[in-house]
N, C-alpha and C positions, 0 to 999 in steps of 0.2 A: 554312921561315919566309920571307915575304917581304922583298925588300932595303927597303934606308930609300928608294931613289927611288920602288921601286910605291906604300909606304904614302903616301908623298907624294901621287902621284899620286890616290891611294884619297880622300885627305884632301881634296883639289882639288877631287873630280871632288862627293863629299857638301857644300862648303860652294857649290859652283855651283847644286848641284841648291837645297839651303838659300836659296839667294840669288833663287832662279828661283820655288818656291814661294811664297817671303814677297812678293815684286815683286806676284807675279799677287792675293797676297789682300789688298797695299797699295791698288791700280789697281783690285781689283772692289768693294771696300771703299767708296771715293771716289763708281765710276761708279752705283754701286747708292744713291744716298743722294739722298734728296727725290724718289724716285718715288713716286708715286702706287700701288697695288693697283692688277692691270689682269683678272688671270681667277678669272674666278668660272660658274659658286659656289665651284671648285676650293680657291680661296685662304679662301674664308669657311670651308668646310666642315675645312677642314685645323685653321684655329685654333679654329672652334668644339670640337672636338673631345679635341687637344690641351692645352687651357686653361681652357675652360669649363664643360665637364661631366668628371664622369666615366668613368674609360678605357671601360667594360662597357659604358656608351652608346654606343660609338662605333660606328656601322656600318660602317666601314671597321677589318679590322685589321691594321692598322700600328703595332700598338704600342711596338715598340721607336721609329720616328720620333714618336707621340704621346707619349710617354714623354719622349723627349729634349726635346724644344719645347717641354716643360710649364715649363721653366726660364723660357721668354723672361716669364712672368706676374711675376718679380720686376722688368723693365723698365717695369711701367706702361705709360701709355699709347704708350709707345715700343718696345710688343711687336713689331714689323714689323721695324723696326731689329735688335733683338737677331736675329732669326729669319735676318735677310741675313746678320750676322754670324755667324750658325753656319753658313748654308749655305757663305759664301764659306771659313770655316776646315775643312771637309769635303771641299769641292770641289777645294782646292789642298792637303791632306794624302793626295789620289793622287796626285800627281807619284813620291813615292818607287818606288810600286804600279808605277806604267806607266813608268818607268823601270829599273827590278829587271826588270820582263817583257820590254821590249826590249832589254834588255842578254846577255841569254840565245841573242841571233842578231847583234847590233851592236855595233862599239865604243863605246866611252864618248862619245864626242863624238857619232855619231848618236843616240846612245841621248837624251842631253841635248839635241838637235833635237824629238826627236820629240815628246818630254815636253813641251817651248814649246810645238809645232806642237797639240796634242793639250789642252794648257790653255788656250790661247789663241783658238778654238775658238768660234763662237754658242752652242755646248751651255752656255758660261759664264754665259748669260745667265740660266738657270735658278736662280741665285743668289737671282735679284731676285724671285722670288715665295715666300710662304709655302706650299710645298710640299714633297715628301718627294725630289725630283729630284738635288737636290746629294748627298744623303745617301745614295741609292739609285747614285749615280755610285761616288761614293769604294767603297760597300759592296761592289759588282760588280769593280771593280777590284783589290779587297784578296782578294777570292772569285778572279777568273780568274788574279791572280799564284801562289796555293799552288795551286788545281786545275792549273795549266800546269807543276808544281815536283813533282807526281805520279809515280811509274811503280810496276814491278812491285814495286823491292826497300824501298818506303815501307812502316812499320811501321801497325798498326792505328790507332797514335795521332793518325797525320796522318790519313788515312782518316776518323778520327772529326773530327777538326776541321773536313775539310772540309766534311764534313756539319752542323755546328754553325753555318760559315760562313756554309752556303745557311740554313739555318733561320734566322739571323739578318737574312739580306736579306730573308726572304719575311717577316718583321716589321715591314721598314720598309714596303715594296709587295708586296704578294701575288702578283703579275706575274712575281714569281720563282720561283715555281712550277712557271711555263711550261719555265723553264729544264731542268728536270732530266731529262724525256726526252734532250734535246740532249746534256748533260754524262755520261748514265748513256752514251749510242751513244758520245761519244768516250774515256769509260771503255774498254766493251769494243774497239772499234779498235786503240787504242793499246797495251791492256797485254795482248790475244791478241796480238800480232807482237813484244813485249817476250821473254814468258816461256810458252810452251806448258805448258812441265812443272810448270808451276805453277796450273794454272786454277783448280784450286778454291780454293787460296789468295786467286787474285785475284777471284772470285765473293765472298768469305766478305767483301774488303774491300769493296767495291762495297756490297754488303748492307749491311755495318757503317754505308756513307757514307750511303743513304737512310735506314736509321734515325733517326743521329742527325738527322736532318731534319726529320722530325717531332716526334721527341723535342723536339728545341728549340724550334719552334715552339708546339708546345702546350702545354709546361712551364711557360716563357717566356709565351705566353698569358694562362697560369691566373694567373704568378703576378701580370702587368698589369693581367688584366679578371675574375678568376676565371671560372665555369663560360662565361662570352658570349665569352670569352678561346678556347676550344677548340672553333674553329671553320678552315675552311681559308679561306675566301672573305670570310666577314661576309656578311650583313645585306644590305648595296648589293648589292656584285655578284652574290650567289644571285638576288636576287628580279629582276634585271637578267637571267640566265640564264635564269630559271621564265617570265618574261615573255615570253620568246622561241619558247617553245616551243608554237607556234601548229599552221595546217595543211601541208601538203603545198607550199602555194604558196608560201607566208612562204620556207621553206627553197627554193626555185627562185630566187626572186629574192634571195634573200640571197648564193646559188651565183652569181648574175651579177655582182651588187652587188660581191661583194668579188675577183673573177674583176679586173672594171676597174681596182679599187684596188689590186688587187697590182700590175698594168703597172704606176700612177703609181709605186708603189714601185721597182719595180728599172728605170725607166727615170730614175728618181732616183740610184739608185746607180751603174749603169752611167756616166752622165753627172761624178759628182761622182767617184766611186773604179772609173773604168776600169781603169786600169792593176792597182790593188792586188788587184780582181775577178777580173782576167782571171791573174794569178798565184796565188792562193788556189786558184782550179778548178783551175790548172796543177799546183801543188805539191799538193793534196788528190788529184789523180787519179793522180801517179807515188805518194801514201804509201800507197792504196787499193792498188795493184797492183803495187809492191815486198812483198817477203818478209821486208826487212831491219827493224829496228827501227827505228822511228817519229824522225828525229830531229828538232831543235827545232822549226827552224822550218817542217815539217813538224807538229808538234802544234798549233802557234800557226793554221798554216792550216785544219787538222781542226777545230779546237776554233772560229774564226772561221764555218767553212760550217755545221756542225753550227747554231751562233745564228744564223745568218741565216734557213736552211732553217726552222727551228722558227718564226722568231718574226714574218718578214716575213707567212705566210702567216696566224696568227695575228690580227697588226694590221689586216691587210686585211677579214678575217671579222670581225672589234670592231668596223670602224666600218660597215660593210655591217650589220649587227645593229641599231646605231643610228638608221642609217640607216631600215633596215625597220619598226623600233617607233613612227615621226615623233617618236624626240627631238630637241632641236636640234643635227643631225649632220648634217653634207654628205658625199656619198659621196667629193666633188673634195676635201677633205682629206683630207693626207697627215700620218696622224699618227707621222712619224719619233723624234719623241719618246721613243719606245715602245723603239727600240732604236739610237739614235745613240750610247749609250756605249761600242756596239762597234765604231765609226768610229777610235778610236786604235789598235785590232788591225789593220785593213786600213791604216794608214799604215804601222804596224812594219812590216808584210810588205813593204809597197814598199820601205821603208827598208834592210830585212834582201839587196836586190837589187843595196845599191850596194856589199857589201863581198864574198859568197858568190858571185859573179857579177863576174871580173874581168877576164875578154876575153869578144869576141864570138865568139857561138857559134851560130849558126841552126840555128831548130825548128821543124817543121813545126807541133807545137801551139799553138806561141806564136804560127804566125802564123794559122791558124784560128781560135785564141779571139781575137787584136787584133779580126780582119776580121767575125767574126761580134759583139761587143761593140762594136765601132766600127760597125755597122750601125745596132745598136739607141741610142748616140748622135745616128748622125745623123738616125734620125729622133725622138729627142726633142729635137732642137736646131729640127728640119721642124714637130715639133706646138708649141712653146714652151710645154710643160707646160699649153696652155690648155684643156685639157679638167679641169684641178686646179688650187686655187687655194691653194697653198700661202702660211702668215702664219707669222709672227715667233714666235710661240709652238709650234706645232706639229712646223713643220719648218724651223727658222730657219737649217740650211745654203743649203733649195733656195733662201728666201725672198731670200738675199744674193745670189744666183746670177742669180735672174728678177729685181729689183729693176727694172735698167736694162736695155734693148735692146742697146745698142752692150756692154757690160760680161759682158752673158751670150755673146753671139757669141766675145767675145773669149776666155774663158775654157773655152766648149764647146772652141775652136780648138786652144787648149792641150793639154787633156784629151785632145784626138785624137792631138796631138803626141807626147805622153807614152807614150799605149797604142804607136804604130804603131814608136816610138822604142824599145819595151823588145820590139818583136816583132823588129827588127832587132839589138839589141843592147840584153840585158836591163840593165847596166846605166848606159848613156844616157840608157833611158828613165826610170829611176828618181830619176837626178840634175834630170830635167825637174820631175817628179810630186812632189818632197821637197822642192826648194831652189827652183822656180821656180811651177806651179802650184799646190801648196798655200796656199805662204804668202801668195799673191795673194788665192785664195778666202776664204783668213781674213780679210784687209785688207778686202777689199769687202765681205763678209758681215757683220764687226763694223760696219762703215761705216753700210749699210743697215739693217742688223736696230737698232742703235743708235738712229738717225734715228727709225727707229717708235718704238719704249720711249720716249726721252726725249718726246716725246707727254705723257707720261702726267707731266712737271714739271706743269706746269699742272692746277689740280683739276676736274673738270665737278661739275656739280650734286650731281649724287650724290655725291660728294665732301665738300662745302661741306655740303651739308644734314646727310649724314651725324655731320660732326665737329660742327656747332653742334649739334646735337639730345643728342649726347652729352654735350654741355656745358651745354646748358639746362638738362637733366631731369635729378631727381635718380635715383639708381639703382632706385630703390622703384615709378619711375615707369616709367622704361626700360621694366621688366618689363610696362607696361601696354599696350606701344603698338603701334602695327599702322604698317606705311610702305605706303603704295597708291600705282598708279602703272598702267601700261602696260608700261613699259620688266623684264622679269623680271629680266634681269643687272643693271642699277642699281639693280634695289631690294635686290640683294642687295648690292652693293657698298655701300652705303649701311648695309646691317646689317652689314656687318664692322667700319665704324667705329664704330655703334651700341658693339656688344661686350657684348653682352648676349641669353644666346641664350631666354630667353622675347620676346623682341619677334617679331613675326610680319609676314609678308606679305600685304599682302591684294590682290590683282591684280585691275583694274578699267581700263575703257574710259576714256580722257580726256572722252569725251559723256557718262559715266553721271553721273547728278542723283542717284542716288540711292545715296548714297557708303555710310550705312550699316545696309543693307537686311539683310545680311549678317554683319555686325561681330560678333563675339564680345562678350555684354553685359560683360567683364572689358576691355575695351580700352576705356580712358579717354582717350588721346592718339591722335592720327593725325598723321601727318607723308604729305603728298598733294605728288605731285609733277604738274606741268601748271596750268595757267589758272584751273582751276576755283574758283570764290567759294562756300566752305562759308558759307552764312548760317542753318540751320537746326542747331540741335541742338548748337551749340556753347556754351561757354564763351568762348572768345574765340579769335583769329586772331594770329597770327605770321606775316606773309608778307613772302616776299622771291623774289626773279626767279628762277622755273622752280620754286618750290614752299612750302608751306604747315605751319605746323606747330599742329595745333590742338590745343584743349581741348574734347573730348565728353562724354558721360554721365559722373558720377562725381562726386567731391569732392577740393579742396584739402587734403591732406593734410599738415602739419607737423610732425614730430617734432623736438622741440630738442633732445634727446639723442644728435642726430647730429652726427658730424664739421661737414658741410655740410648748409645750409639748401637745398631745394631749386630746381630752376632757375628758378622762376615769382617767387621772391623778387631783386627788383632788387637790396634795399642794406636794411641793419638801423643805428638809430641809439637808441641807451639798450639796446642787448642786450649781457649777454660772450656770451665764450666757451662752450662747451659744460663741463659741467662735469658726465659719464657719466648723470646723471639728467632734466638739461635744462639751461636755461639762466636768469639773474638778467636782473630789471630793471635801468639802472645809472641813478640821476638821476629828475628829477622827469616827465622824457616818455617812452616806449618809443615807436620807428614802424618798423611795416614795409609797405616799399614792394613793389608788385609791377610785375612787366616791362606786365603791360597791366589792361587794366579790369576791375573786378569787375562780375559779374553786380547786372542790376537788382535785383533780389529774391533776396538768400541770410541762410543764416542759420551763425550762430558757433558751435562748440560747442567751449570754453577747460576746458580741463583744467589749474588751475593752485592755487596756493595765496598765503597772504599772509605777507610777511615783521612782524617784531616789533611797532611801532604802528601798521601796516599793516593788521592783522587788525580785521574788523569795519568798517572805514571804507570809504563809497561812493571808488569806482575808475571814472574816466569812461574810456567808448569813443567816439573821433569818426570817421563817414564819411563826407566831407565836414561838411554841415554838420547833420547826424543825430549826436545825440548819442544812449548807453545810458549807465547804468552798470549796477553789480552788487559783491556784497561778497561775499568772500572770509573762510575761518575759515585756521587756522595748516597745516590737515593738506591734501592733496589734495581736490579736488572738480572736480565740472565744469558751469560755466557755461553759459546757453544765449541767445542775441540774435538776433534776425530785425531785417535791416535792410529798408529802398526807398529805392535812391535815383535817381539819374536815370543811373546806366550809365555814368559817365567816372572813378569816381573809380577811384585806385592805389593811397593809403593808408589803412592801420588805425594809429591812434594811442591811447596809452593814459595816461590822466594819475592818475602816482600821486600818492598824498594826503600822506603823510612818508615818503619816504626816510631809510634811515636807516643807518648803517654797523654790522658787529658791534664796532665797538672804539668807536663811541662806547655802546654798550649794554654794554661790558666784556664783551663774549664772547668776541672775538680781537681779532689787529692787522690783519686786515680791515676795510681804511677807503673799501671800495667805500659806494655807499650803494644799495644792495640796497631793493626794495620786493614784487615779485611775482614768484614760483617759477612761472615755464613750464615746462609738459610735453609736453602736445599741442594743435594744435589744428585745428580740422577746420571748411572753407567748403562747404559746399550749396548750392550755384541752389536756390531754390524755383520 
């Protein structure tokens, strides 16, 4: 039974970590608020998916994270917000994860460094997009603490959980997938030098653990998306694979392609996690060729090279693919994204050097790997990443790193410090690399990577068009509209704010004249971004600086039994309320005004009826100075008027003949004075 000082202490050390979790998703909370959407289609495709259609549509399947996110739809049009909100409460409910794992080779007080060092982090920044990133952090983490809590004498049930786990990450991103070669090799590694006389025990768990993997996955699937639910890939990424598989050449150059990309990678990592690199080889190559059981932080290192080996080689071949098919993929990205949640394992292991390691001790391999890792520093410090062009998204540690000249030298310098520091004395260099260059790295990194994001306070065009257009057009409309442009990521960002996934793309030159040569005859609206003066074939123009929001083929559609009147209506004066069937006259005038001009020549077609002495009597319509009228019987009908007039006017005005309330006719104590029962009504260009 513990004494009452440890529990003390126990109690200390959970209301620190408590204090350190809540801090970081106060501060990500705050820094994440009034940004702008910045990657697309990425962020479009995630919400369309999640919230606007159904799960079985979705060609990506993540359905355990489309699932989750389907909530943020109760926040309105503040679905962005809620979405940062759940990443940032994902994001910082691994702190417990990555501190339970480093605690397993560190004391409590490093363990609670690392966890800051390891939250605090550019990978934080993935808070800020509507993506599956935060989610796939925590998941991974909550996955490498019970896989790393593994060994021979675990009962079938863990075995099965943790198979349930991976099936649950490969739900949020399929990417997880990748993982399971990696974890089945440190499976066998680990638990053949555990228990010999045990192996088929330990095969039968293993077995058990891929099982449930799938099991869950496609259970889980069916029971998100049914039969489109049980699938391993989706949709995207198969046809992304099928696409690939070209001639003879395709594959040579894809073999070169991602040959380069790998260097950018590990001369990324070498530079940013020398020291923790160069002891992961160190401590992976004595667990490889001891006979003794596996101990911690030996698994932590196994289990560290295993994910690297898999997945660096992996990312390099993804974007070399890309690359090869002319999507818009640069080969000089580095997309670390891909696997920087395993950046908190390589700090545990340096961390785990300041406590296991407490005099000096010289090693011949320690100084081989410093001098051969310190090579490949310095000459990534000689090339300055310029053959890659690492951004804030992608690879937002290097991005902090390369940002400034003087600020990378300074920090390369460090990094060498640290390596040649733990090859003399492992753990020197460890207090360098934990307490001195990391936390700098993260300083500067948030500093810069920051700088860029906050960018995106300010709205660009697409922006600004996007949110007015959404607020223009009523929903009915939404669905009709096409955004054209030049720009493909802006018009997509532009449809995220839309929010509405029938609106459509239609991608055109800034010189083309002839906007719609092309247009699906169902798209009534265009919203055109650039200079261009749409003068033919419109209804009318909305323009404002860097783009246009028109009225094409089609009709003014009114339904008054909606909530909201549509956006082409400026202001309504003698209308109520809706009232589920349509809406009443109120008073002796009705006017409805619109945002711009009506066509010279249209024609009305009013679906309405007449209230009590109403019925039967002429009902004037004025446009301008055109008058119609027309008489109305008690029950529904529909009316029809063809105007001309000379193209400026806004309003339709309607002059009833008796108003009259139901309580003075003694029907209720409704003392509206009610004249004409609107339903629909519908304008035509002729």
């Amino acid at each position: 039974m513990p004494s009452p000082i440890t529990r003390t202490a126990d109690e200390l050390d959970r209301t620190l970590l408590f204090i350190l979790a809540f801090a970081v998703f106060i501060v990500l909370v705050i820094r994440n608020t009034g940004i702008y959407p910045s990657v697309f289609p990425d962020e479009y495709t995630y919400s369309k998916y999640s919230r606007l259609l159904s799960l079985s549509e979705s060609v990506i399947p993540g359905y355990l994270y489309l699932g989750i996110y389907r909530i943020t739809n109760i926040c309105g049009d503040g679905f962005l917000d809620c979405a940062r909100v759940l990443n940032v409460f994902f994001f910082s409910a691994s702190a417990p994860f990555i501190y339970l794992t480093t605690r397993r080779i560190c004391k409590k007080s490093t363990a609670l460094f690392v966890t800051a060092l390891a939250l605090s982090g550019p990978v934080n920044t993935y808070t800020i997009y509507f993506m599956p990133e935060a989610l796939y952090f925590f998941s991974l983490w909550v996955l490498s603490w019970f896989v790393l809590g593994l060994d021979s004498s675990s009962g079938s049930t863990k075995w099965s959980i943790a198979g349930i786990l991976l099936g649950l990450v490969a739900l949020v991103k399929p990417h997880a997938l990748f993982l399971i070669p990696a974890i089945l090799l440190y499976f066998i590694i680990v638990l053949n030098k555990e228990n010999v006389e045990r192996k088929i025990e330990t095969y039968k768990n293993i077995s058990l653990f891929v099982s449930f993997i799938f099991f869950t996955k496609f259970f889980l699937g069916y029971l998100f998306a049914g039969k489109a639910g049980l699938t391993l890939s989706g949709s995207f990424y198969t046809n992304l694979v099928g696409s690939s598989l070209q001639n003879i050449q395709y594959f040579l150059d894809v073999a070169s392609l991602s040959y380069e990309n790998f260097v950018g990678h590990f001369l990324a990592l070498c530079l940013l996690f020398g020291l923790p690199l160069a002891a992961t080889i160190n401590l992976t190559t004595q667990a490889l060729i001891s006979q003794k059981p596996t101990a911690s932080i030996e698994k932590v290192s196994l289990y560290t090279s295993v994910l690297l080996l898999t997945l660096l080689p992996l990312v390099a071949i993804f974007t070399a693919s890309a690359e090869g098919m002319g999507n818009d993929e640069l080969n000089a990205r580095l997309h670390v994204r891909f696997y920087n949640y395993a950046f908190p394992l390589l700090i545990i292991i340096a961390a785990s050097r300041l406590s296991l390691e407490t005099r000096a001790s010289f090693s011949k391999s320690r100084v081989l790997l410093a001098l051969l890792i310190g090579a490949i520093c310095i000459y990534a410090v000689y090339t300055k990443f310029e053959a890659f062009t690492p951004n804030y998204l992608e690879s937002p540690e290097l991005r902090g790193l390369t940002f400034n000249t003087g600020v990378f030298y300074f920090l390369a310098a460090l990094s060498l410090l640290s390596l040649f520091a733990w090859a003399y004395h492992a753990q020197m260099g460890a207090r360098i690399f934990i307490y001195i260059f990391m936390p700098l790295v993260i300083i500067f990194s948030n500093l810069y990577v920051n700088r860029e994001i906050r960018y995106r306070l300010v709205p660009d065009v697409f922006d600004k068009a996007g949110l007015f257009t959404k607020h223009y057009l009523a929903d009915d409309q939404l669905e009709k509209l096409a955004v054209g442009g030049e720009n493909r990521r802006g018009l997509i960002l532009s449809l995220f704010h839309i929010d509405t996934p029938q609106a459509t793309i239609y991608s055109m030159p800034l010189d083309d004249k002839d906007y719609f040569s092309e247009l699906p005859h169902d798209r009534n609206w265009i919203l055109l971004f650039g200079e261009n003066s749409l003068t033919e074939n419109t209804y009318f123009q909305i323009r404002h600086q860097g783009f246009t929001l028109a009225r094409i083929h089609g009709s003014f559609n009114l339904d008054f039994s909606k909530f909201r009147l549509p956006g082409f209506i400026l202001k309504t004066r003698g209308l109520s309320s809706t009232e589920g069937w349509g809406r009443w006259s109120l008073g002796k005038t009705t006017v409805l005004e619109f945002k711009t001009s009506l066509p010279e020549e249209f024609t009305v077609k009013l679906e309405a009826a007449a209230f009590g002495p109403n019925v039967g009597k002429d009902i004037l319509v004025h446009v301008g100075n055109i008058t119609k009228s027309f008489v109305l019987d008690s029950e529904a009908e529909e009316i029809v008027l063809s105007f001309h007039t000379d193209g400026h006017r806004r309003k339709i005005l309607f002059d009833i003949p008796s108003p009259a309330s139901p309580k003075e006719l003694a029907w209720s104590e409704d003392q509206r004075k009610l004249g004409i029962a609107f339903f629909r009504m519908n304008i035509e260009q002729q």
